[in-house]
N, C-alpha and C positions, 0 to 999 in steps of 0.2 A: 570552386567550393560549392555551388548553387548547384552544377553539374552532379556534382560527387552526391550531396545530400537527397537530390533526386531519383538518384540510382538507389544509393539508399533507404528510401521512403519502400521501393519495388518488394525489396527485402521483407516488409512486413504482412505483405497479403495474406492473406487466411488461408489456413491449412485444409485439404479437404476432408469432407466427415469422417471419413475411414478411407485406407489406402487398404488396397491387395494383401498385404504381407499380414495385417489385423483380423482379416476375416479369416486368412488361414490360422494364424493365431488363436482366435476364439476356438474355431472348431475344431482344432485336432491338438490344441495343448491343455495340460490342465491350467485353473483359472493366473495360480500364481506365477508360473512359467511364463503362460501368457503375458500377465503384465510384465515382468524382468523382458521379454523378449521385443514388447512394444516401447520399453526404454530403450534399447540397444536400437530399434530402429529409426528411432528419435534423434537418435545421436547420430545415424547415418547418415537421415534427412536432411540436418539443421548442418553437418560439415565437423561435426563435435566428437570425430572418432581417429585424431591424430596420431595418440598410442597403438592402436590396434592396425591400423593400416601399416605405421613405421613396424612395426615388431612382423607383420604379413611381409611387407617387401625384405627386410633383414631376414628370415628363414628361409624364402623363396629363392633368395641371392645365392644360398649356401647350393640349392636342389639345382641354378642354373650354370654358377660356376663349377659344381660335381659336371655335369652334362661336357661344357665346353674343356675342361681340363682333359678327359678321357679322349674327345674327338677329335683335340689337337693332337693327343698322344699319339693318336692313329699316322697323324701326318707329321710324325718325328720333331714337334716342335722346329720346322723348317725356317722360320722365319722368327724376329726376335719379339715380333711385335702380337705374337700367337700369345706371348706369356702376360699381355696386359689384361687380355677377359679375365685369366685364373686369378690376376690380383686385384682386378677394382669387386671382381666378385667378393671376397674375401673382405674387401674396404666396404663393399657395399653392405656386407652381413654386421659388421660394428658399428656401423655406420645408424643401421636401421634398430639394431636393438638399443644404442644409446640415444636415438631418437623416441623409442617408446619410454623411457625412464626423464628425458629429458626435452621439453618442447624448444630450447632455446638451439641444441646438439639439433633437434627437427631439423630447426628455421637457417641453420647454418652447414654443421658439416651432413646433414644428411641431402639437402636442397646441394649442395655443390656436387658432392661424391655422387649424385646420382646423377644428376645434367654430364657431369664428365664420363661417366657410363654410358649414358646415351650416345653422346656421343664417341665413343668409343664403337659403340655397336653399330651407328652409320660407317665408321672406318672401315671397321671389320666385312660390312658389306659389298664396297667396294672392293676389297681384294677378294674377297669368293668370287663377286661377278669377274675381277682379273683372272683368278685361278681359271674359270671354266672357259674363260677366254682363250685363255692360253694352253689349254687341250686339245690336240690332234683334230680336226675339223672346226676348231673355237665354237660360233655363234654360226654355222654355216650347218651344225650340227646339233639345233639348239635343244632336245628332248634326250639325248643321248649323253650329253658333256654335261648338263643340267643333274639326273640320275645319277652317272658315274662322279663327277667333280666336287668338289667343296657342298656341301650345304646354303643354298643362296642366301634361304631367308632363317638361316640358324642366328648370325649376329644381329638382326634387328629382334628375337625372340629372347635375346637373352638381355634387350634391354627391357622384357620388360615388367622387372621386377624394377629397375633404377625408375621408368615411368613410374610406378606408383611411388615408389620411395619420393619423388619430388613434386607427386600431386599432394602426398601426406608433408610435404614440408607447408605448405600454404594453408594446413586447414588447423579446426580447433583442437585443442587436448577434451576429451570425456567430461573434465570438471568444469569446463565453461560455461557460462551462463547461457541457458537456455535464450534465441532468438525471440522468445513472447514475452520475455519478462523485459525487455532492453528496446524501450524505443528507437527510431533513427537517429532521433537527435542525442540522446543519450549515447549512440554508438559514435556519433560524429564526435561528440564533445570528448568520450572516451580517448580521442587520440590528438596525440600532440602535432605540432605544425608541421614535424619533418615527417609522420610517419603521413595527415594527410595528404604534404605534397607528394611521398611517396606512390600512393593507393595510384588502381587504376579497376575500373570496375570488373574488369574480369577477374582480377586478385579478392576481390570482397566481393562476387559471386562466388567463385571457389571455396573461399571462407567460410562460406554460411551455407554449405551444400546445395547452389543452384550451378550447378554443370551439368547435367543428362546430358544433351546433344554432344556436349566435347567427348563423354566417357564413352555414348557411342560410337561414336566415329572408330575412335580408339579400338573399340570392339572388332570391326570392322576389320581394321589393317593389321589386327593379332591375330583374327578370325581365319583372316587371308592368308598369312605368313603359316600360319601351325597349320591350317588344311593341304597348304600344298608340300608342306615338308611330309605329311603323316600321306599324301599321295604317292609321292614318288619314292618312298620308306618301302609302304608298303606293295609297290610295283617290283620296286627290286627281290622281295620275296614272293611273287608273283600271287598276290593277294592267297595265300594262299589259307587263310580262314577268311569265314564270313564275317567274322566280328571286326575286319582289317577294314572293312566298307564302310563302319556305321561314323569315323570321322568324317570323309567325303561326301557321306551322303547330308550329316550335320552341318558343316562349315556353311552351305550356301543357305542352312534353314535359318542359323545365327548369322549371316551377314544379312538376309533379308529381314530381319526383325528388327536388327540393329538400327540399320538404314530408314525404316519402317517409322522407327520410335524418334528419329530425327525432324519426323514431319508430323507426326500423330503422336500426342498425348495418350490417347488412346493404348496405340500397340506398343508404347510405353509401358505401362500398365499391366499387358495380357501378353500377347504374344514375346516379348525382351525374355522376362524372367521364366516362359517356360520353357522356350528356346537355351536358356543362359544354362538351366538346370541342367537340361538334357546335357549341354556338352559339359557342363562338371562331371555331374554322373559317367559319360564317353569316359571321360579323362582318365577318370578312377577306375573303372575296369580294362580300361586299356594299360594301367599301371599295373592293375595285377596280374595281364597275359604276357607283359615285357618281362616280370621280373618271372614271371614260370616260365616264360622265354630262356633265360639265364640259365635259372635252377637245371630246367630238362638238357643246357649244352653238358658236353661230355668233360664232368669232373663236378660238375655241380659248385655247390659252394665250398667246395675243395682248394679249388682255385679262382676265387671269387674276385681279385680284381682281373686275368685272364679273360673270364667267361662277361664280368661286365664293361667293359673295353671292347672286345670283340661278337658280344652279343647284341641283342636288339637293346636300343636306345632307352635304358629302363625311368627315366624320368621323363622323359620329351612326352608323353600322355597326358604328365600333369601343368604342361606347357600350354597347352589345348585347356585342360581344367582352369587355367589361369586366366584366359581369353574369357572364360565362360562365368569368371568370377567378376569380371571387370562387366560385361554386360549387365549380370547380376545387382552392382552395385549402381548403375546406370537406371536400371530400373527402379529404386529406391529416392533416387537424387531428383532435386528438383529441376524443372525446366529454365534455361538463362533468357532473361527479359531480353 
């Protein structure tokens, strides 16, 4: 208890005068915007944005199940265990919007359905690395069967909409009480004996929006997984626009800021969220050259699931945009004692 309450006490430290995201605020919104925009970041801060995160991982589920349903399709649905991403996707899109309507649906089926997700996407990566395994040269031919074979790090990318869906199971709903108005001991006393012997401090850092380093990390091995899939994507079309380079050349700039903001408060601060930006922005004009990707195949949207099945990857940019969201939000969140 002495333990718990100490950690607790950490939770109260003072906020600093202004953060980054306020000064852009002042200067480029008008005044009332401004203030709505610095409540919304408030809410980020403090861990108090449970609806909106749950309802972010529920639509994202829908954009990464779309992705993986098509790319099995490729591979003739071979295997029976191809058809569980199309359906935890699905479980994870009700999952996530009855979590934004419902903090309890959060704390429960959205925190399960999405750990199971995950896990699923570990499975799923093991049998890609099988599959390339199991290709004419295996791992004796490792850049060649890597290109040609399964997608390695497609099922860990597709967990990670279930990741956020199960960082949003642990945090607050919008209408909670704000962190300054609620002393330690007020928060201690707030809970009953089961739910204190439950706690464990990284659970009530989570809660109260002190995770940065964890979300970096996180950055990090999304960063990594989405740059080398948009690598070896974009090799097999023999880079053939200039715009194919600007993920590759982004991913190492967002894993070094990421990594960066792991040690330094600082490039917390500066370098995460302008780096985070960039690969959003990447993300989103990379969505609009896949899907005119589509559009210019021969039939256009004549024959539009055809052309999106067998054309370039029209979602997977914003898979990269999602990497860049979670940095983003990294930058916002406070640092764990």
């Amino acid at each position: 208890m002495n333990s718990l309450t100490k950690h607790i006490g950490h939770l109260a430290a003072p906020r600093a005068a202004q953060n980054w995201p306020d000064k852009l605020f002042d200067r480029f919104l008008p005044a009332k915007l401004a203030q709505e925009a610095r409540v919304a970041e408030a809410h980020i801060r403090e861990g108090r944005f449970q609806r909106s995160l749950s309802l972010i991982a529920g639509t994202s589920s829908v954009l990464a199940g779309a992705e993986v349903a098509y790319e099995h399709y490729k591979g003739s649905y071979g295997q029976q265990i191809m058809y569980t991403p199309v359906a935890l996707g699905g479980a994870m899109t009700v999952a996530g919007i009855w979590g934004a309507f419902s903090s309890r649906a959060a704390r429960t089926v959205l925190r399960w359905t999405s750990a199971i997700t995950l896990l699923d996407g570990l499975v799923g990566f093991c049998f890609h690395v099988r599959g390339i395994a199991r290709k004419p040269g295996g791992w004796r031919l490792p850049i060649a069967n890597i290109i040609m074979g399964p997608p390695i790090f497609a099922p860990l990318l597709f967990g990670v909409s279930a990741y956020l869906g199960l960082i949003a199971s642990f945090l607050r709903p919008e209408e909670a009480a704000p962190r300054i108005l609620r002393s330690p001991a007020a928060r201690v006393l707030s809970l009953t004996s089961a739910q204190i012997a439950a706690q464990h401090p990284w659970t009530i850092g989570l809660r109260e929006g002190r995770f940065q380093k964890h979300l970096a990390m996180a950055t990090i091995i999304g960063t990594f997984c989405s740059g080398a899939e948009a690598l070896y994507s974009h090799y097999k079309n023999n880079f053939r626009y200039l715009a194919q380079w600007t993920p590759i050349i982004i991913t190492p700039l967002l894993m070094g800021a990421a990594a960066g903001a792991i040690v330094s408060p600082k490039i917390a601060r500066t370098w995460l969220p302008a780096m985070s930006i960039l690969a959003i922005a990447d993300g989103w004009v990379g969505f609009f050259y896949h899907a005119r990707g589509v559009l210019r195949r021969p039939g256009g949207m004549k024959k539009p699931i055809y052309n999106i099945v067998y054309g370039p990857p029209v979602f997977a940019p914003l898979l990269f945009a999602a990497c860049g969201t979670i940095g983003l939000l990294a930058s916002l969140m406070r640092r764990e004692r």
